[in-house]
C-alpha positions as CSV (number, residue, x, y, z in Angstrom):
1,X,-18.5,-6.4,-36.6
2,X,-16.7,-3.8,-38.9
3,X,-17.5,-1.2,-36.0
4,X,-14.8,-3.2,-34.0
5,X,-12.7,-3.7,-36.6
6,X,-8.9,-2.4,-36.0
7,X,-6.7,-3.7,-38.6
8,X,-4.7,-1.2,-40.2
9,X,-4.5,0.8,-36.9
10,X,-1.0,1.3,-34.1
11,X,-1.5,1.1,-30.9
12,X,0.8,2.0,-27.7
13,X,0.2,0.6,-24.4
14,X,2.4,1.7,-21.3
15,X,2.2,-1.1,-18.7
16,X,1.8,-3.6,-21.3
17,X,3.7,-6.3,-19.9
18,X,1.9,-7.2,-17.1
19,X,-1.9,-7.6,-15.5
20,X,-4.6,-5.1,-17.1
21,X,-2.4,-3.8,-19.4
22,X,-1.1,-6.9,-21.3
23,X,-4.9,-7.9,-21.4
24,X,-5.6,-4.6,-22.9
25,X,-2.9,-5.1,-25.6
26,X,-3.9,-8.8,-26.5
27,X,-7.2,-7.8,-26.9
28,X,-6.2,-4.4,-29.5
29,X,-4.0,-7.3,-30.9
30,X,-7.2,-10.1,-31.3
31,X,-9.0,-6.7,-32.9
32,X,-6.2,-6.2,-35.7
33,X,-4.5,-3.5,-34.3
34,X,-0.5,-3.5,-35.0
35,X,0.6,-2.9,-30.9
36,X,4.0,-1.1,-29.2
37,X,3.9,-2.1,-25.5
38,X,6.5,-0.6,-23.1
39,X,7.0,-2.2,-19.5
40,X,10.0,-2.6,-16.7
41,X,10.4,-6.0,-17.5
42,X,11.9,-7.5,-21.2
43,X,11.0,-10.9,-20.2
44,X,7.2,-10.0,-20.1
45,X,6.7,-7.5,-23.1
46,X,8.6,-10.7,-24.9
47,X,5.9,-12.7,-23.6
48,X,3.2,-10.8,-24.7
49,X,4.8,-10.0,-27.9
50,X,4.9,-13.7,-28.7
51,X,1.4,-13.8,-27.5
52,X,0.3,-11.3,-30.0
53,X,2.2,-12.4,-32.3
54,X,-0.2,-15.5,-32.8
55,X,-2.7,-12.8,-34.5
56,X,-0.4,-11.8,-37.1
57,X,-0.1,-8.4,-36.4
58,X,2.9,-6.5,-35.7
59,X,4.5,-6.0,-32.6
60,X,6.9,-3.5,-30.8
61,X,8.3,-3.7,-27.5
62,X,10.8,-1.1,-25.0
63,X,11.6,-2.0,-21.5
64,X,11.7,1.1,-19.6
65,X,10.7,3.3,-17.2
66,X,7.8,4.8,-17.8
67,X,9.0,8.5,-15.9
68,X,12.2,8.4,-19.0
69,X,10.5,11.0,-21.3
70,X,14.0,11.0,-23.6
71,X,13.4,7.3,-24.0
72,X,9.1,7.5,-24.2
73,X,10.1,10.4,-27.3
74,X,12.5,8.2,-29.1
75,X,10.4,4.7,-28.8
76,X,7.5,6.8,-29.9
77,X,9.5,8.3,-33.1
78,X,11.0,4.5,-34.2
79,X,7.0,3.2,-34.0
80,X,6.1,6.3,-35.8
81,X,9.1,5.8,-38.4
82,X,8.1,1.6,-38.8
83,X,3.6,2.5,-38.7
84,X,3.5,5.9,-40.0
85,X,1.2,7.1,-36.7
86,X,0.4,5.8,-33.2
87,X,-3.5,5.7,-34.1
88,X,-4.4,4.6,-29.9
89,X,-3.0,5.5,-27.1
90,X,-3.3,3.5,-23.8
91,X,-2.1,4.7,-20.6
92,X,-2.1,1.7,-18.5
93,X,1.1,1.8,-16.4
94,X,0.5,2.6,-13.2
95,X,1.7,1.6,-9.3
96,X,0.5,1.9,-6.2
97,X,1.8,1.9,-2.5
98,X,-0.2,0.5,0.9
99,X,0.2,2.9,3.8
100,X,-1.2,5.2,6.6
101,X,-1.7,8.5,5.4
102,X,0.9,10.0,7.9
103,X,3.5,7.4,6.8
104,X,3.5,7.8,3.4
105,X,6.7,9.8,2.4
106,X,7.3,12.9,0.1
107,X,9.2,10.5,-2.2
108,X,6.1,8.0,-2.0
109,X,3.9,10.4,-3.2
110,X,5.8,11.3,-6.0
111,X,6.0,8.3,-7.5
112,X,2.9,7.2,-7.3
113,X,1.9,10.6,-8.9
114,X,4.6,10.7,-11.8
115,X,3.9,6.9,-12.6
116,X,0.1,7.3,-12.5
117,X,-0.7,10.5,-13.7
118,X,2.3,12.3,-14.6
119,X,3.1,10.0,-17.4
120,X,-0.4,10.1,-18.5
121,X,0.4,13.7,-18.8
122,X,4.0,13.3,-20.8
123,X,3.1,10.1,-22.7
124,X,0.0,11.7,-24.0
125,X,2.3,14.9,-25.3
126,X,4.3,13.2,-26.7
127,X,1.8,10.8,-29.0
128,X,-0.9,14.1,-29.6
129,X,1.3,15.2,-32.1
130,X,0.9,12.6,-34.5
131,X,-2.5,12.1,-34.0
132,X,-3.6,16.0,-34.7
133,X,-1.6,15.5,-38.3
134,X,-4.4,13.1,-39.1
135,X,-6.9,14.6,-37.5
136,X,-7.8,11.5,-35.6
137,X,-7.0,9.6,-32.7
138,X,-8.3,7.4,-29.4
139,X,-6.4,8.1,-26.2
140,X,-7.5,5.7,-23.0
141,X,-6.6,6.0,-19.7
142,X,-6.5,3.8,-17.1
143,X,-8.7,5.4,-14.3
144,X,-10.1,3.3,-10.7
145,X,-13.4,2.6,-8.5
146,X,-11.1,5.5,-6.4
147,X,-11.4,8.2,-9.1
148,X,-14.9,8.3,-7.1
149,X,-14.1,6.9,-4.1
150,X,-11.9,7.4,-1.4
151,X,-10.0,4.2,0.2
152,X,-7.7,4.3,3.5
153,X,-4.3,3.4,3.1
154,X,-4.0,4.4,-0.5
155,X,-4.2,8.2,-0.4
156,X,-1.5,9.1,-2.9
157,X,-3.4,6.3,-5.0
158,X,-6.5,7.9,-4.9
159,X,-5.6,11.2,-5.9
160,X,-3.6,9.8,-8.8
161,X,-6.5,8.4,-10.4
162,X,-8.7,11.4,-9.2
163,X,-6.4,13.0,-11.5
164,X,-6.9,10.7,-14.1
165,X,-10.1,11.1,-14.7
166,X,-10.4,15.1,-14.7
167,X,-7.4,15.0,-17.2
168,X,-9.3,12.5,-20.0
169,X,-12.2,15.2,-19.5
170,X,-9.8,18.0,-19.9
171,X,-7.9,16.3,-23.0
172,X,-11.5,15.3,-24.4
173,X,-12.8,18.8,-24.4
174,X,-9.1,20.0,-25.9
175,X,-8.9,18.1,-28.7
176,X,-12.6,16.6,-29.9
177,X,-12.4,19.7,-32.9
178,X,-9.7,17.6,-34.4
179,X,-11.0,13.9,-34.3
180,X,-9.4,12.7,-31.1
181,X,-11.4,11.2,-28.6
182,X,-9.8,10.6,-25.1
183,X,-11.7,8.1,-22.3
184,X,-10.9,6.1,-19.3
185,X,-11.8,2.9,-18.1
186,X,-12.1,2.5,-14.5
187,X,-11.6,-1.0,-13.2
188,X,-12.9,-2.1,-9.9
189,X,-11.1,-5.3,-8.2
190,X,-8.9,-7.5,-10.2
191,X,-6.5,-10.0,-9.5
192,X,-3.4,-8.4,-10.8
193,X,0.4,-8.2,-9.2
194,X,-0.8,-4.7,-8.2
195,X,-3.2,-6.3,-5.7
196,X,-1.6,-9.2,-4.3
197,X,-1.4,-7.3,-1.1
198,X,-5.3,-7.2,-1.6
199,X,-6.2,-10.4,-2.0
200,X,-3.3,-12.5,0.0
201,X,-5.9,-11.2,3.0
202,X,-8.4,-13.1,4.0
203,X,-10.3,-10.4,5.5
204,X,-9.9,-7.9,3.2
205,X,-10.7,-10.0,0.3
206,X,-13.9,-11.4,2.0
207,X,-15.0,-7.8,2.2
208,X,-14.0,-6.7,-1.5
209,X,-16.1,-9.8,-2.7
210,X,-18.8,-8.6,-0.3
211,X,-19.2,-4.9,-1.5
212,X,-19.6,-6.7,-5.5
213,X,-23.2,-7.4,-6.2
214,X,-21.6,-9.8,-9.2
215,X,-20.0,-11.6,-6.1
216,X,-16.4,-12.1,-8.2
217,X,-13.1,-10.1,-8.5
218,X,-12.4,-9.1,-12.2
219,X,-10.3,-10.6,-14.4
220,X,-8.0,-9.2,-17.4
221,X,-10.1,-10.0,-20.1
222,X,-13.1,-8.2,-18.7
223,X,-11.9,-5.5,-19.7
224,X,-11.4,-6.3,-23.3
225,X,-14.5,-5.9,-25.3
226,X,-14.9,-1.9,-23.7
227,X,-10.8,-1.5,-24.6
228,X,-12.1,-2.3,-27.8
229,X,-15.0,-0.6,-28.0
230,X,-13.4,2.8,-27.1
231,X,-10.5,2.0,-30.0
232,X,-13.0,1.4,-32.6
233,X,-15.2,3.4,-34.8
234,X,-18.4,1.6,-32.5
235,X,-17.8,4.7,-29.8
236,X,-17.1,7.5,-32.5
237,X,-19.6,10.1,-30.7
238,X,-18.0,9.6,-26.9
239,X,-15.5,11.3,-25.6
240,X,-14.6,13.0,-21.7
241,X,-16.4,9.8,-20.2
242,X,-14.9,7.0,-17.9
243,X,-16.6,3.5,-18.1
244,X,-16.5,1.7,-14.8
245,X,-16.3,-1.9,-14.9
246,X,-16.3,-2.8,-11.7
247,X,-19.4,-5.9,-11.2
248,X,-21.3,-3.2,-10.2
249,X,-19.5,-1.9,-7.2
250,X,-20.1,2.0,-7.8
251,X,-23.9,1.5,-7.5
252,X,-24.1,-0.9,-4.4
């Protein structure tokens, strides 16, 4: 179990307050890792905080937004001041925004695309720094079932996380010389504030459940043991890939 083993190790998850990220950084935090988490909201990054906090390993918390580089730079620094490095990186924050392709706006587009894969971009910037002066490092993205598939109503959606899976391959290939590996995991359905919408519909959530030979929606901790797994010295020889875990949807 050393392979999994994360004590002694900083991690920073964006979105970290609420659905798949918060599982993300409660399970880093079961692992040993110390964990930063930055979110809108300071009443859920206290929450999880306290949640981690039951693992004895340190925690660190910014509401913000995600698209404030100035602040990302200067939350980053104070982690790096307090841990020394950010060891693993996890881009988790991400939004989306239900509508026809001809009524989504200019202004809907762009902030899906900063939020999803712009600050995947900026985030990642500003952490590769620290992880290139030790040589080492784990970046993890957040990708979706619609990095390979397209979906109706969610166009601007789509090509976020089209995006997000050509940049971990481009990052991977950038920086594997200098011990930093960069993945994605790409969830399929789960029941998050993100998919409310989704799931408040009879229908729709009929179908969903339909198209998943496991016949069940995800849940935050399924994601867990693969966050881990890409963190930890278990997955030292992968890099560019994205991990679907999606009850099988992708090959139905």
């Amino acid at each position: 179990m050393r392979l999994f083993d994360l004590s002694g190790k900083t991690a920073l998850v964006t979105g970290g307050g609420r659905g798949l990220g918060r599982g993300i950084a409660l399970a880093l935090a079961e692992a040993g890792a110390d964990v930063a988490v930055v979110s809108r909201s300071k009443e859920e990054l206290e929450n999880v905080c306290q949640e981690m906090s039951k693992f004895s390993v340190r925690t660190f918390y910014q509401n913000m937004d995600i698209r404030d580089t100035e602040e990302m730079k200067s939350f980053v620094a104070k982690v790096v001041e307090e841990q020394g490095t950010v060891d693993i990186l996890v881009n988790a924050a991400g939004v989306n925004i239900r509508r026809p392709f001809l009524e989504i706006s200019e202004s809907d587009w762009d902030f899906v695309m900063d939020v999803n894969l712009k600050s995947v971009f900026l985030t990642s910037q500003i952490v590769l720094p620290y992880m290139r002066k030790q040589q080492s490092g784990r970046i993890i993205n957040i990708a979706s079932l619609t990095s390979e598939i397209g979906m109706k109503d969610i166009a601007a959606y789509c090509a976020s996380k089209g995006g997000v899976s050509q940049i971990t391959k481009a990052m991977a290939v950038e920086f594997a010389e200098e011990g930093i590996l960069v993945n994605a995991i790409g969830p399929g359905y789960y029941k998050t504030k993100l998919t409310e919408p989704v799931f408040n519909d009879d229908a729709k959530r009929d179908w969903i459940l339909s198209r998943i030979p496991m016949r069940r929606t995800g849940e935050a901790n399924d994601l867990a043991g693969v966050a881990i797994f890409l963190a930890s010295p278990a997955s030292d020889y992968i890099t560019g890939q994205t991990i679907y875990v999606d009850g099988g949807w992708l090959i139905s």
